[in-house]
C-alpha positions as CSV (number, residue, x, y, z in Angstrom):
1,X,22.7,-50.2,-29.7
2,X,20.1,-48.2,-31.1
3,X,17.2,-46.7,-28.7
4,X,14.3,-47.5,-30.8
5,X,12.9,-51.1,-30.0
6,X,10.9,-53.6,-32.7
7,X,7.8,-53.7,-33.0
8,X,7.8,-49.9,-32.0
9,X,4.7,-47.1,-32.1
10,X,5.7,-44.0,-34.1
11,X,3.9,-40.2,-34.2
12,X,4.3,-37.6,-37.0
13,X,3.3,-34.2,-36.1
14,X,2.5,-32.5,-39.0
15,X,1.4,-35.0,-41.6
16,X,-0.2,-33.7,-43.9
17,X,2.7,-31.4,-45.4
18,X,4.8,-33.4,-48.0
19,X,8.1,-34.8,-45.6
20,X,4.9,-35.6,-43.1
21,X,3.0,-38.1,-45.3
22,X,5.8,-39.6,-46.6
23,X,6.8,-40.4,-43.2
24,X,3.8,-41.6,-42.7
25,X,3.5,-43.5,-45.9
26,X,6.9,-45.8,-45.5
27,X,5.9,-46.2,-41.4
28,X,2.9,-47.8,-42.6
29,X,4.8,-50.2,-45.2
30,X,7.8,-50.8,-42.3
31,X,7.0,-54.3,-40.7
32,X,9.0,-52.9,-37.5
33,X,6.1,-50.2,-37.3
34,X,3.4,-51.9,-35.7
35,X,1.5,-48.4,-35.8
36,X,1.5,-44.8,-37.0
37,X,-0.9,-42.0,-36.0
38,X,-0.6,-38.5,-38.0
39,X,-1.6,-35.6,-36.7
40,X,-1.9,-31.8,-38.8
41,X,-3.9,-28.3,-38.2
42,X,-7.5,-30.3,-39.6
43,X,-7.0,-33.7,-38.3
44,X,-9.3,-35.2,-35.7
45,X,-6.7,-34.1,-32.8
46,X,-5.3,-31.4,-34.4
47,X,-2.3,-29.0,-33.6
48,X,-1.9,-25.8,-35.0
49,X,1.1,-23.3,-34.4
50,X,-1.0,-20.6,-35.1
51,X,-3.5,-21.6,-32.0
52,X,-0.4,-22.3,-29.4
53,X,-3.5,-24.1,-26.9
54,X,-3.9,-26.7,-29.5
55,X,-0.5,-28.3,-28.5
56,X,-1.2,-29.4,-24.9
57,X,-4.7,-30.4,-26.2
58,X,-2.9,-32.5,-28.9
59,X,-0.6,-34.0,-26.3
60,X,-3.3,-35.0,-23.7
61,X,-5.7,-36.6,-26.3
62,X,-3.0,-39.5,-26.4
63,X,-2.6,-40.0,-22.9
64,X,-3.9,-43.5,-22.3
65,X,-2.5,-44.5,-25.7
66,X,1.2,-43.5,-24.8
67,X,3.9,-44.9,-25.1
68,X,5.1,-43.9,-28.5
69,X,9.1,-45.5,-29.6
70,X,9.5,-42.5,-32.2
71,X,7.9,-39.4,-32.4
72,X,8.8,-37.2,-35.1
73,X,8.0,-33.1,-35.8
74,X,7.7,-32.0,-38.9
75,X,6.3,-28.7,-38.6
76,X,8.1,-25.4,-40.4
77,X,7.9,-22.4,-42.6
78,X,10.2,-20.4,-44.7
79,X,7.6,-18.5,-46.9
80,X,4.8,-17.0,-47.2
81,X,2.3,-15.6,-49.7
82,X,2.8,-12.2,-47.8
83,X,6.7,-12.8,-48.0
84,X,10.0,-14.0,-49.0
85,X,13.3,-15.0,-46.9
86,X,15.2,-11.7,-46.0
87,X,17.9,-10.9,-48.8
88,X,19.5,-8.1,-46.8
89,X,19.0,-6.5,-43.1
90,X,16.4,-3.5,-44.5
91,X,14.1,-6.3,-45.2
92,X,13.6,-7.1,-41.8
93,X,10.4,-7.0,-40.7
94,X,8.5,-7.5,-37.0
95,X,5.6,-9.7,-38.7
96,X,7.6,-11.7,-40.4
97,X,10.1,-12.3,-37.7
98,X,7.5,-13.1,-34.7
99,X,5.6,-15.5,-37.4
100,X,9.2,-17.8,-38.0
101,X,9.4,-17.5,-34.2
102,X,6.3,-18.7,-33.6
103,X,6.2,-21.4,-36.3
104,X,9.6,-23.1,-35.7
105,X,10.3,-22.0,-32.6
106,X,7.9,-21.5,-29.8
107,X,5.7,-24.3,-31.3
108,X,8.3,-26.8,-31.8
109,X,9.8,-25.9,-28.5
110,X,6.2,-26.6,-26.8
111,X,5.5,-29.7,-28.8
112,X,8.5,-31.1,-27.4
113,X,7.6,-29.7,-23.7
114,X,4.3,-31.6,-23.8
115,X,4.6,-34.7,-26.6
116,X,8.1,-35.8,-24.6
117,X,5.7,-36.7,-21.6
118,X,4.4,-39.5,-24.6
119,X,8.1,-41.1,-25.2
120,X,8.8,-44.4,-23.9
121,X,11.6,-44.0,-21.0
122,X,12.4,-47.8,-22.3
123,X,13.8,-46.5,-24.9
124,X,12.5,-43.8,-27.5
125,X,13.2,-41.0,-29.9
126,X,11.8,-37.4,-30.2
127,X,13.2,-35.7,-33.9
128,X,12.1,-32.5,-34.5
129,X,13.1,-30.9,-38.1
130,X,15.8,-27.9,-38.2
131,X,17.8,-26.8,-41.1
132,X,21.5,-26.4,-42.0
133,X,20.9,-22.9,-42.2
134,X,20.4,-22.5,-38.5
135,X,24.1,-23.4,-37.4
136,X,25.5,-20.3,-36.6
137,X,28.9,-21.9,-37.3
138,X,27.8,-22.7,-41.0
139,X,26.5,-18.8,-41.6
140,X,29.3,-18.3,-44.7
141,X,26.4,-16.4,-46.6
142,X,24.3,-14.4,-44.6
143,X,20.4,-13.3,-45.7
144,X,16.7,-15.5,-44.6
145,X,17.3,-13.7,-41.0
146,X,14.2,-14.8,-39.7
147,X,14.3,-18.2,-40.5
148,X,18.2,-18.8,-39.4
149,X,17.5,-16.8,-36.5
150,X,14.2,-19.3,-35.6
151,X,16.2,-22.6,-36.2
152,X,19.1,-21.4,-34.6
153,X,16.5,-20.6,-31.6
154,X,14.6,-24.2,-31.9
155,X,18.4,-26.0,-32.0
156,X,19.3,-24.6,-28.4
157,X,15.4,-25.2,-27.3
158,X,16.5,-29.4,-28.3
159,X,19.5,-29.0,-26.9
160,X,18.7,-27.8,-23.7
161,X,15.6,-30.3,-23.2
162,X,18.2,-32.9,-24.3
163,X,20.1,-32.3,-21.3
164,X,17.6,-32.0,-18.8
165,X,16.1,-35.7,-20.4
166,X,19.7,-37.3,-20.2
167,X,19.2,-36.8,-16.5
168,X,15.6,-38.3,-16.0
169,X,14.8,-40.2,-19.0
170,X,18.6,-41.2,-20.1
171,X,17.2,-43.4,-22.8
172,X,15.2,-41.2,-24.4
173,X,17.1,-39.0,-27.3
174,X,15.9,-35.8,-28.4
175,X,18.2,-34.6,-32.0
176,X,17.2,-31.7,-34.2
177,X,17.1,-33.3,-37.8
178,X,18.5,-31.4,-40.9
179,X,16.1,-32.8,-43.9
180,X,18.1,-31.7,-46.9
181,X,16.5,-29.8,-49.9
182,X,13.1,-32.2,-50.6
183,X,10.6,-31.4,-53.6
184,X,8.1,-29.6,-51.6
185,X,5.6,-26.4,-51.8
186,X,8.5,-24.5,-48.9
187,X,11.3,-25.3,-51.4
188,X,9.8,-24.9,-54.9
189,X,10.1,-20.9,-54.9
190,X,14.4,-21.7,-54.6
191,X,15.5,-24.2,-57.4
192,X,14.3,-27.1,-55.1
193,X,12.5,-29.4,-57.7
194,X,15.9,-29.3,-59.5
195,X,18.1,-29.6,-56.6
196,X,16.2,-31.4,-54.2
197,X,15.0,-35.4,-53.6
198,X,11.7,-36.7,-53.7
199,X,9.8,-36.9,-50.7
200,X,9.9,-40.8,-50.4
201,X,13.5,-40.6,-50.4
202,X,14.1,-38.2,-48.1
203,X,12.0,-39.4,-45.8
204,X,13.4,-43.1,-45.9
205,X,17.3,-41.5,-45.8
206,X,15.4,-39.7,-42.8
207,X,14.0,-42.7,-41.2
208,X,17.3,-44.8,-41.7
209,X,18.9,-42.3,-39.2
210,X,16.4,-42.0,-36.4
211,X,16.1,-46.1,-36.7
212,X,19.7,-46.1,-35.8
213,X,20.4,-43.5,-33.2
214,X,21.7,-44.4,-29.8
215,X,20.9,-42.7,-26.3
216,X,24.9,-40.9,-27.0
217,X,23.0,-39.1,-29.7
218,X,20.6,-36.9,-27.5
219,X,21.3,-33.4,-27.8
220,X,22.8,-33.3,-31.2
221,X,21.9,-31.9,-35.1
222,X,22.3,-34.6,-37.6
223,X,21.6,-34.4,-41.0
224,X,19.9,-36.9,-43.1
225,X,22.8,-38.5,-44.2
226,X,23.7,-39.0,-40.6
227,X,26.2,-36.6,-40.6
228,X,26.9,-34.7,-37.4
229,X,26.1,-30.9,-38.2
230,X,27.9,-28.0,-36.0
231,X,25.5,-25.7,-33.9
């Protein structure tokens, strides 16, 4: 039986990237939706990985409004303008590695320790998005250490809290949420606008997942096709 009731309230974190407002976009068109609040770095409540205060603050603006049925993070980085993913082990770099940390780690990791207080214990689902290429099982190809290295980081950080939730909040999932390749800014740089979906559909083959998860799939990576992904 899935977790997530109808009518049910969802949250994006991280709208205003492209997966983030196409979530937001098909929530508002869902009639099982009956509302969806987005929230980014320049938004009225806003949360910002670079500013690690900004997450609690985010989280404590809603109390009063709580509870949310679905509250999905879509927060990441791969790139920058400064750099690339890490081809081999001499481009390594401290900068580069604390920034991935930080970014789809530590914030993530946070965002769950103080947005999970918002979940309905009725029945609710927090997703936060990983990527294939932090299962340490899948490595076949080695390179992008920093951003393997910070998913593989932010999958034991969901894992863990998915645990510790099964025991006080047992209907309340927690999954780390594999996207795919989307057309987006992060993927453009690495074939993605040939290889990759449009938003809209990945966020609707994303949706179609979360809507149908069950409190047996706390603690787990799942892809977007609803495939169960090794750690």
């Amino acid at each position: 039986m899935p977790l997530i009731p109808q009518p049910f309230r969802a949250l994006v974190i991280g709208s205003s990237g492209t997966i983030g407002s196409a979530l937001v976009e098909l929530l508002k068109s869902n009639p099982a939706c009956s509302a969806v609040i987005g929230i980014h770095r320049n938004s009225i409540k806003p949360i910002d990985y670079q500013d690690l205060s900004t997450i609690e603050d985010a989280a404590k603006a809603f109390v009063g409004e709580e509870p949310f049925q679905l509250i999905i993070n879509t927060i990441g980085i791969l790139h920058s303008a400064q750099w690339m993913p890490e081809k081999k082990l001499d481009d390594l770099n401290p900068e580069q590695l604390q920034t991935l940390m930080q970014v789809n780690a530590i914030g993530p990791g946070l965002t769950i320790k103080h947005f999970s207080k918002l979940l309905d214990p009725a029945g609710s689902v927090m997703a936060t998005l990983s990527a294939k290429v932090g299962s340490i099982e899948d490595n076949r190809l080695g390179g992008w250490y920093s951003y393997r290295a910070s998913k593989a980081a932010l999958n034991m950080l969901i894992k863990t809290a998915a645990i510790e939730l099964t025991r006080t909040k047992p209907r309340v999932a927690l999954i780390a949420l594999h996207p795919g390749t989307v057309n987006s800014r992060l993927s453009q740089p690495f074939k993605g606008q040939q290889i990759g979906r449009p938003p809209l559909d990945a966020a609707q083959d994303m949706l179609n997942v979360l809507l149908s998860l069950s409190k047996e799939d706390s603690g787990t990576f799942i892809s977007y096709s609803g495939e169960r992904l090794p750690w």
